[in-house]
C-alpha positions as CSV (number, residue, x, y, z in Angstrom):
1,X,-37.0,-43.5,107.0
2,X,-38.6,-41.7,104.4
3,X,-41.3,-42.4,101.6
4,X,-40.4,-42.7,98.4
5,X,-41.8,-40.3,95.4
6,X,-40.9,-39.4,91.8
7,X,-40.9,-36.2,90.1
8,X,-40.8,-35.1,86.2
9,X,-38.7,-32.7,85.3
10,X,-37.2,-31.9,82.0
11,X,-33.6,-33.2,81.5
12,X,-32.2,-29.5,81.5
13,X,-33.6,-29.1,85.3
14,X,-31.7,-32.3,85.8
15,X,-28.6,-31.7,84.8
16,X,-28.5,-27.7,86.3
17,X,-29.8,-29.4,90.0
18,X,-27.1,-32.0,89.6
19,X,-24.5,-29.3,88.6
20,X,-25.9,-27.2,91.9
21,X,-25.7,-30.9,94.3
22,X,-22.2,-31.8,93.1
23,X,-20.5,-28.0,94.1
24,X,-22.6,-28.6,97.1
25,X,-20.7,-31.9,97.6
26,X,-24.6,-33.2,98.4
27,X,-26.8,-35.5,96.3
28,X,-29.7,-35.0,93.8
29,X,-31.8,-36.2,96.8
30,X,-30.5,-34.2,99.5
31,X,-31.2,-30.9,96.9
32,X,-34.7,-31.8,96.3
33,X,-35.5,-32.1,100.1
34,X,-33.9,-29.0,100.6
35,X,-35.3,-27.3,97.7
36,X,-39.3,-28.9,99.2
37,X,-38.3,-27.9,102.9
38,X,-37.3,-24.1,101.5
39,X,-40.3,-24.2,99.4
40,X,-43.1,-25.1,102.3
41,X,-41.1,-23.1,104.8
42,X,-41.8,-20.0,102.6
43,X,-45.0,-20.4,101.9
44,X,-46.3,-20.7,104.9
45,X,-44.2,-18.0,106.4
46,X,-46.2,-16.1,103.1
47,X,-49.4,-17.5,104.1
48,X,-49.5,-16.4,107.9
49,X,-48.1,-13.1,106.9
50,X,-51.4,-12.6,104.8
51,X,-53.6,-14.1,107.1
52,X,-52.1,-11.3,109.6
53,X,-52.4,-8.5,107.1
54,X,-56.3,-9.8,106.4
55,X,-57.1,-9.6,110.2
56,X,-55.3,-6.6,110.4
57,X,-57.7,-5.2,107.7
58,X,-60.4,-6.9,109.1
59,X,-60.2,-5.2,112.6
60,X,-59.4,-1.6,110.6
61,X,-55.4,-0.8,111.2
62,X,-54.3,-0.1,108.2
63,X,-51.2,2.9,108.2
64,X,-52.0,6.6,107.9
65,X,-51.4,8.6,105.3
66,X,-47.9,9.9,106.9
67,X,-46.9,6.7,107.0
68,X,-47.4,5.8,103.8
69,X,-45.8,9.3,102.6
70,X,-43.0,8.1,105.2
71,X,-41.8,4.8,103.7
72,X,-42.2,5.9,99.9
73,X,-40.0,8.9,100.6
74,X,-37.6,6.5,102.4
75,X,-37.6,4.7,99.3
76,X,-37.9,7.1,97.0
77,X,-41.0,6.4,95.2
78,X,-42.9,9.8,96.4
């Protein structure tokens, strides 16, 4: 069972999630849960991700210059 909450939102936000919900045949509800769940998943996907990068730095790997020139050219922002 879950635990209640509220939210504010203005009433434009309500009626575009509602619009999004209804052509997902889901309710307001189930599109706020999902919207939360997407939102923590990311973040802490973003937050481990920097964690790794600041050990990374910590311990002295960073990429070489090649590599560097490698993925710009691959991109083309040399």
């Amino acid at each position: 069972m879950g635990v209640a909450s509220t939210i504010r939102t203005d009433g434009e936000t309500l009626v575009r999630l509602d619009a999004v919900a209804k052509q997902m045949g889901r309710s307001r509800n189930w599109a706020l849960n999902k919207a939360i769940e997407d939102f923590i998943e990311y973040h802490e996907w973003y937050i481990a991700k920097v964690n790794e990068g600041i050990k990374a730095a910590e311990e002295g790997r960073f990429a070489s210059k090649d590599e560097v020139d490698a993925v710009f050219a691959e991109f083309g922002a040399g």
